[in-house]
C-alpha positions as CSV (number, residue, x, y, z in Angstrom):
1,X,20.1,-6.8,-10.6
2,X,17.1,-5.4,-8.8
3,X,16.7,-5.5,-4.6
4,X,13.4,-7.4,-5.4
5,X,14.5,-10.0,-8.4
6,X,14.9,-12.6,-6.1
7,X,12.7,-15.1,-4.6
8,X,12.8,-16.0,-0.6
9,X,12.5,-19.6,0.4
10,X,11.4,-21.2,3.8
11,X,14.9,-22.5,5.2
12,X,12.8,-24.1,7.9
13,X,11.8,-27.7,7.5
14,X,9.2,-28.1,10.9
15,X,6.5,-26.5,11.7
16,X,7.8,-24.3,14.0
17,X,10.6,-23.2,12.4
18,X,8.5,-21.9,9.5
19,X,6.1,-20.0,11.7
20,X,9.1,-18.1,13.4
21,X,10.6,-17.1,9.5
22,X,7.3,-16.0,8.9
23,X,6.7,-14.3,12.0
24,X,10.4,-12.7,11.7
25,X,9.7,-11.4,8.0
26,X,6.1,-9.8,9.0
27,X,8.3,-8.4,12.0
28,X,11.0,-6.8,9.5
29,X,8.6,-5.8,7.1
30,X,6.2,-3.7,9.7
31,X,9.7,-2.3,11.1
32,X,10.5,-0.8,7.8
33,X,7.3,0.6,6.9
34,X,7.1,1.7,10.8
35,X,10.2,3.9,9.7
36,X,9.2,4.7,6.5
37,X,5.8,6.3,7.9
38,X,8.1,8.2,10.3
39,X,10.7,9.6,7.7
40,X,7.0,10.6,5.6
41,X,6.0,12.9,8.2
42,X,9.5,14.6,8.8
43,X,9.7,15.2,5.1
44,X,5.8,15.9,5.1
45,X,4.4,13.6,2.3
46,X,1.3,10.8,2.7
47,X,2.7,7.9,4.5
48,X,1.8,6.0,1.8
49,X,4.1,7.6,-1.0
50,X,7.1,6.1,0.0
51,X,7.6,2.7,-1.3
52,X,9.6,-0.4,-1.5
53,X,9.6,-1.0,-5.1
């Protein structure tokens, strides 16, 4: 099984409860390519040649 063979759901059944999932995941998402980015330039490759899949 693959990290990425699976499929995220909204737990969150009002409206606000969605928008802070979503907010959370673009949060965790920019966090990792944030470090990513940083772990490029010690390691000296384009920040875009790491990836997550």
């Amino acid at each position: 099984m693959e990290l990425f063979d699976r499929e995220e759901a909204i737990r969150s059944k009002e409206r606000e409860g969605v928008e802070q999932e979503l907010w959370g995941n673009l949060l965790a998402y920019n966090l990792v390519r944030l470090e990513m980015a940083r772990v490029a330039k010690i390691v000296q490759v384009e920040p875009e040649r790491p990836a997550l899949w």
